[in-house]
Structure formats: structure tokens, C-alpha cells
C-alpha positions as CSV (number, residue, x, y, z in Angstrom):
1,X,-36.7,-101.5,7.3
2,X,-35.4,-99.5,10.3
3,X,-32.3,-101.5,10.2
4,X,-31.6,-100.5,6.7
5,X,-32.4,-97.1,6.7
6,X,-29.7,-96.9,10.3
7,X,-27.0,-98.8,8.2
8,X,-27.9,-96.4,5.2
9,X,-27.1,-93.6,7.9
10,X,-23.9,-95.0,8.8
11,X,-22.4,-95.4,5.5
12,X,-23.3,-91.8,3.8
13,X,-22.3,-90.1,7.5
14,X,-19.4,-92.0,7.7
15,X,-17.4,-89.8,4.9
16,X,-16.1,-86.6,6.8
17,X,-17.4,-84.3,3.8
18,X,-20.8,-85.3,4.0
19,X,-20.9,-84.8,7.8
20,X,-19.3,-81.4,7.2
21,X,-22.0,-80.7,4.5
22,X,-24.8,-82.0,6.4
23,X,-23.5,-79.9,9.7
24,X,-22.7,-77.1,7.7
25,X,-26.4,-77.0,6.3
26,X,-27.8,-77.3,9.5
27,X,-25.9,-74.5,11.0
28,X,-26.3,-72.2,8.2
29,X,-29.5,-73.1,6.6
30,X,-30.5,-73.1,3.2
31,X,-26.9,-72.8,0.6
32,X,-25.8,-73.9,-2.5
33,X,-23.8,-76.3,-4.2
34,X,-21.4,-73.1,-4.9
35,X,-21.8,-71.6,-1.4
36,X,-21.1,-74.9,0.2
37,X,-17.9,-75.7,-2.5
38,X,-16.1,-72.7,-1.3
39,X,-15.8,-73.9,2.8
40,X,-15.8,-77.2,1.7
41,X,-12.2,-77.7,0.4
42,X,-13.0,-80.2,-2.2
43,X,-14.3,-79.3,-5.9
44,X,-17.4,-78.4,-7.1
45,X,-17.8,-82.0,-8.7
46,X,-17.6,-84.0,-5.8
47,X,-19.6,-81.5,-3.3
48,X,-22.4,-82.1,-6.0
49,X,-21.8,-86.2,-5.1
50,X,-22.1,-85.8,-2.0
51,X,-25.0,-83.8,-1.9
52,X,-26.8,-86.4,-4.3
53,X,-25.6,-89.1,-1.2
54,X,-27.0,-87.2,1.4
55,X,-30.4,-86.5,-0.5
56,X,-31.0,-89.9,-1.2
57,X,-30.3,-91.0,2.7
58,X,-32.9,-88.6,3.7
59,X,-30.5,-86.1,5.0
60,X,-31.0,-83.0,2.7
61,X,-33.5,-81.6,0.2
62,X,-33.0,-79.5,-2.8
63,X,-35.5,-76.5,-4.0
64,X,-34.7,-75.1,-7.0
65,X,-35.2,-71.0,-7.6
66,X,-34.1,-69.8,-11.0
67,X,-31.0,-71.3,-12.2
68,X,-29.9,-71.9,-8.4
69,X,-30.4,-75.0,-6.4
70,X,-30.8,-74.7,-2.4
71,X,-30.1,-77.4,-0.2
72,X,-31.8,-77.5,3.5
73,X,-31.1,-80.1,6.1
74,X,-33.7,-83.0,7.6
75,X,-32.6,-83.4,11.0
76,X,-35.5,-85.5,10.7
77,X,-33.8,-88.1,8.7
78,X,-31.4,-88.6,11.8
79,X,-34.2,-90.4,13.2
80,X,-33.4,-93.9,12.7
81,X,-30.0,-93.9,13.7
82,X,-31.8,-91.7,17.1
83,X,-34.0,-95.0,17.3
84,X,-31.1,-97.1,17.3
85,X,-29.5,-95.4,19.4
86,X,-32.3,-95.3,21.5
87,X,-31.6,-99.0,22.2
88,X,-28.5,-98.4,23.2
89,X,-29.4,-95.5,26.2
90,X,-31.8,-98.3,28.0
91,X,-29.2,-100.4,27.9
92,X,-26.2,-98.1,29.4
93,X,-28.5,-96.3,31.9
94,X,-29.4,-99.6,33.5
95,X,-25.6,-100.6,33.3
96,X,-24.6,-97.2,34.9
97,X,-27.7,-97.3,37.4
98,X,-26.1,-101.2,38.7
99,X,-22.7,-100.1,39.0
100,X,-23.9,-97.0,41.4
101,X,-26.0,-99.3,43.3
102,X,-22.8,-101.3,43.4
103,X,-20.3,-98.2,44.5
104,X,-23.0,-97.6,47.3
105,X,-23.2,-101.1,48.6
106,X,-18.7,-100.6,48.5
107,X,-19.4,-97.6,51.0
């Protein structure tokens, strides 16, 4: 399940909106859909797309108040791709930690 939830991750961050949206939310906090349309170059239309993308990866939530609709970041949803990644820092920290034992033994 982790494996499909990363891949997930990879596909709806892999658009440069949605990272925008998804870093813009997490700078600015809680926006919405027309708050986020006007620094985000593209129409109102496809902001709204995007949103529903990043929502159903985990990466944002809505709260409605009124006629308005907030969005709010989940760093938290970042956390399968931070476990995958996770994989990946063993693996390059013992790489980096042979090739300094390595330089030494060269000195």
C-alpha cells in the first residue's frame, strides 16, 4: 500500500501547478480557490482540478464557511514519499561514509 500511495505522490506532484498550489498553501495557510486562481496564472477551472487532485492524494483539505471553500495543506500526506525516501538516505549515507573511509585510506 505504501508503494501506491508514493507513486500516487509522484504523479499529482509531478504537475508544476499542483506543486505551486500545494507550496503556496503551505506558505500561506488556509486560501481559496479564488485567492489561489489569482497567483496562480492559470483559470479558475483548472486551479479547481487541481485542487480536487491534490485532495484526493492526501495533500490538501477543504472546509467550507458560507459560500467559501478554504483549502489547508497536509504536510502529513508527504509522508510516504518521506518513507521512501527514507530508503534512499541509508543507502547514500553508507555510500558517502565508504567513499571517506576510502579518501582517508588515499592520504
Amino acid at each position: 500500500m505504501g508503494q501506491t500511495q508514493a507513486t500516487e505522490l509522484f504523479r499529482v506532484l509531478s504537475d508544476p501547478t499542483r506543486r505551486g498550489l500545494f507550496e503556496r498553501l503551505s506558505r500561506e495557510g488556509d486560501l481559496t480557490v479564488s485567492a489561489l486562481t489569482a497567483g496562480a496564472h492559470v483559470s479558475q477551472p483548472s486551479v479547481s482540478e487541481h485542487l480536487k487532485a491534490l485532495r484526493s492524494a492526501g495533500l490538501v483539505t477543504d472546509e467550507r464557511h458560507g459560500r467559501q471553500v478554504f483549502y489547508r495543506a497536509q504536510p502529513d500526506g508527504l509522508a510516504p514519499l518521506m518513507d521512501w525516501l527514507g530508503h534512499y538516505e541509508g543507502f547514500w549515507r553508507e555510500r558517502f561514509n565508504q567513499m571517506e573511509n576510502l579518501l582517508r585510506e588515499m592520504d
